[in-house]
C-alpha positions as CSV (number, residue, x, y, z in Angstrom):
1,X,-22.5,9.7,-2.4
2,X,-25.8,8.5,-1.6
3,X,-27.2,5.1,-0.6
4,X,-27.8,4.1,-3.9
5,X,-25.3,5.5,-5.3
6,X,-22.4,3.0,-5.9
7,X,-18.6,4.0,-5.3
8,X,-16.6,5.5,-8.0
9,X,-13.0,4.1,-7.0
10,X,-11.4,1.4,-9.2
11,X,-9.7,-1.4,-6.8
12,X,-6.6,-2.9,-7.9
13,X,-5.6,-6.3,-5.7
14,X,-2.4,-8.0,-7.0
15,X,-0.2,-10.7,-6.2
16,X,3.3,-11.4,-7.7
17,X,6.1,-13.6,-7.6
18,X,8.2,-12.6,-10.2
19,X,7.3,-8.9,-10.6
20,X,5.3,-9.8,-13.6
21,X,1.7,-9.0,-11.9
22,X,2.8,-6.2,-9.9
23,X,4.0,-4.1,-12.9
24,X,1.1,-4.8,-14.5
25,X,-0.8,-3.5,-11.6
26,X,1.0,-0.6,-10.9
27,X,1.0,0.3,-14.9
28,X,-3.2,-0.1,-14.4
29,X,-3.5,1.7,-11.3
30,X,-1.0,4.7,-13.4
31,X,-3.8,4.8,-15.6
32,X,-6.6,5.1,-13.8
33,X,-7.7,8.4,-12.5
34,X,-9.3,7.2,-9.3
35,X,-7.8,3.9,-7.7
36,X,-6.4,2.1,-5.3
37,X,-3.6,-0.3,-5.5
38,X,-3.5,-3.1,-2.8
39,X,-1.8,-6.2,-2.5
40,X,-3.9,-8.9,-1.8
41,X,-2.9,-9.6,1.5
42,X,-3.9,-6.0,2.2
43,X,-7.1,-6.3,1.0
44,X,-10.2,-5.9,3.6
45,X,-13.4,-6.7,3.5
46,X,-14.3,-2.9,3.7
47,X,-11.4,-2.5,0.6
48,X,-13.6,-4.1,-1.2
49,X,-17.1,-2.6,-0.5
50,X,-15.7,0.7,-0.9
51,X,-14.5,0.3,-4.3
52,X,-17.1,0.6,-7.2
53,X,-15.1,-2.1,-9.4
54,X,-12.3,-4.5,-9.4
55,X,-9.2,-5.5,-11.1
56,X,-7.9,-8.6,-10.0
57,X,-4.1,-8.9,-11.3
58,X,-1.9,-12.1,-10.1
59,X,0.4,-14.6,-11.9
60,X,-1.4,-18.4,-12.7
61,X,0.9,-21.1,-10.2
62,X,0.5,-24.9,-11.3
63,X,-2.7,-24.1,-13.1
64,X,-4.4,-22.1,-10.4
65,X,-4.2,-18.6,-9.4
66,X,-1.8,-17.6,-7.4
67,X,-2.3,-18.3,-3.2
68,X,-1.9,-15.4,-2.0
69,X,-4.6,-14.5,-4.6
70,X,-6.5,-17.3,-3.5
71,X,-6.7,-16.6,0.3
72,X,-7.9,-12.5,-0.3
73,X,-10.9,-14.5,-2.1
74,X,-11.1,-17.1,1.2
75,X,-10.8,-14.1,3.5
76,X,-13.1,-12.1,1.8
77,X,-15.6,-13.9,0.1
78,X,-18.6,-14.5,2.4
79,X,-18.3,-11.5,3.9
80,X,-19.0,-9.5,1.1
81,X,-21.1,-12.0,-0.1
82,X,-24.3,-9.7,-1.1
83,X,-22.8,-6.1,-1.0
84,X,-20.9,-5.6,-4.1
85,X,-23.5,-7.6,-6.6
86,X,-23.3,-6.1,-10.5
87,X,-20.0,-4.2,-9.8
88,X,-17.6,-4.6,-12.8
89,X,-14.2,-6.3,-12.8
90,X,-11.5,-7.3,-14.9
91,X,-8.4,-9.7,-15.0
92,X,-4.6,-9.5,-16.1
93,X,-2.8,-12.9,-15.4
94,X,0.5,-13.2,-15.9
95,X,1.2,-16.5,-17.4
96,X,4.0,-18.9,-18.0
97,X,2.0,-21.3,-20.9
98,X,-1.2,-21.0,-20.6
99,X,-3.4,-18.8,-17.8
100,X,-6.7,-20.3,-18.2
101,X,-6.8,-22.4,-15.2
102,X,-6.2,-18.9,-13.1
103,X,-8.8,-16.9,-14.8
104,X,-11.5,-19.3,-14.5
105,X,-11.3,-19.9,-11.0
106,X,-11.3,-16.1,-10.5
107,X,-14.8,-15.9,-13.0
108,X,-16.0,-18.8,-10.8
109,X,-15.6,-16.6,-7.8
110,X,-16.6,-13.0,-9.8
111,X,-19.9,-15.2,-10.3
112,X,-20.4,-16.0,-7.3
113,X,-20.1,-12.0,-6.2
114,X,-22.4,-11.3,-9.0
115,X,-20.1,-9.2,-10.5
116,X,-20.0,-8.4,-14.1
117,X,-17.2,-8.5,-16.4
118,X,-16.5,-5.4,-18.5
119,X,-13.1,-6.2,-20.5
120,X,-12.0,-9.4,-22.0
121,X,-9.5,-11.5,-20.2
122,X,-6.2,-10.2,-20.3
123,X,-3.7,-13.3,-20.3
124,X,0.0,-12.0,-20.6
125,X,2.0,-15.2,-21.4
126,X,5.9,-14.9,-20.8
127,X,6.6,-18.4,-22.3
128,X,8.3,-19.7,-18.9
129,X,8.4,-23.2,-18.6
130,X,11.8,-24.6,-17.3
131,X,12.4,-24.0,-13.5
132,X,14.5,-21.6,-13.7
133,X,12.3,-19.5,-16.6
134,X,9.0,-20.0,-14.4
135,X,10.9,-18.5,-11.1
136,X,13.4,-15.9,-12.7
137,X,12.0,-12.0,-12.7
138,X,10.1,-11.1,-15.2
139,X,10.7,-8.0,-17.8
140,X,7.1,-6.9,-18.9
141,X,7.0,-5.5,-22.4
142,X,6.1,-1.9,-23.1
143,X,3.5,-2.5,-25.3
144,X,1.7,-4.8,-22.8
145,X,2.2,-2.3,-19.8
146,X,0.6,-0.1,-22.1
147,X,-2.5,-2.0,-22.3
148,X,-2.6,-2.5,-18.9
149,X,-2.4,1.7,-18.4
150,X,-5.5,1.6,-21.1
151,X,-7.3,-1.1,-19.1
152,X,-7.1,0.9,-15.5
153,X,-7.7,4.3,-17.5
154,X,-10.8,2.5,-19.4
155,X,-12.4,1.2,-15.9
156,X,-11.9,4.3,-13.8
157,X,-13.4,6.3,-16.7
158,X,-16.3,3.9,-17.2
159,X,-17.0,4.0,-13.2
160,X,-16.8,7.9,-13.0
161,X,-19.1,8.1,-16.2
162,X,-21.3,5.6,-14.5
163,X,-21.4,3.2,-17.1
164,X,-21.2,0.1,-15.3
């Protein structure tokens, strides 16, 4: 790879607290033909130069992202700040009732990168809205897993093809 050459590898950072985001994660990262699956306490500042895009997958808490979520973007942010301008990314957020509040604070933040979206907003709403339904395990269905294997697949094929 040269200088200006930008990385091929699709970066998957996830956060769960139900299971929700983390199968979804693991069905992208399945897939995607080159990737990287990290949690998003795991995630480095040199994670995240080295990838050549970004799926950012995590469950929306009291209207916001979740804060695990939240504190990769803290940790992260300014020192990458300038490095990974016009890379693609994508979101699937795992939702009780709504999700928007989580995927616009992450656009606020993909902004800020200078990153560019490539797939629509993927909002996966399990209808949890009693205590116990918003903290009980979640059972993802087949036919969204499946669209989350078609998302990872459709990024790491766009990045190896060099269309983003």
């Amino acid at each position: 790879m040269s200088d200006t050459t930008p990385p091929a590898q699709l970066l998957v950072v996830w956060h769960s607290r139900t299971g929700a985001s983390e199968a979804m994660a693991q069905a992208a990262a399945e897939g995607a033909a080159d990737v990287r699956l990290l949690r998003a306490d795991a995630v480095s500042d040199a994670a995240l130069i080295e990838a050549g895009g970004y799926l950012f997958v995590c469950p929306e808490n009291l209207a916001s992202m979740s804060g695990l979520m939240k504190e990769m973007f803290d940790r992260t942010y300014y020192d990458v700040l300038g490095r990974i301008e016009g890379r693609p990314y994508a979101t699937i957020i795992a939702a009780g009732s709504d999700g928007e509040g989580a995927q616009r604070q992450i656009d606020r933040i993909a902004t800020g990168w200078r990153l560019r979206r490539v797939a629509e907003p993927m909002i996966v709403n399990f209808s949890a809205r009693t205590p116990e339904a918003i903290a009980a395990p979640k059972v993802v269905p087949d036919k969204v897993l499946k669209q989350c294997r078609e998302l990872g697949a459709a990024m790491a094929e766009g990045l190896r093809l060099g269309v983003f």
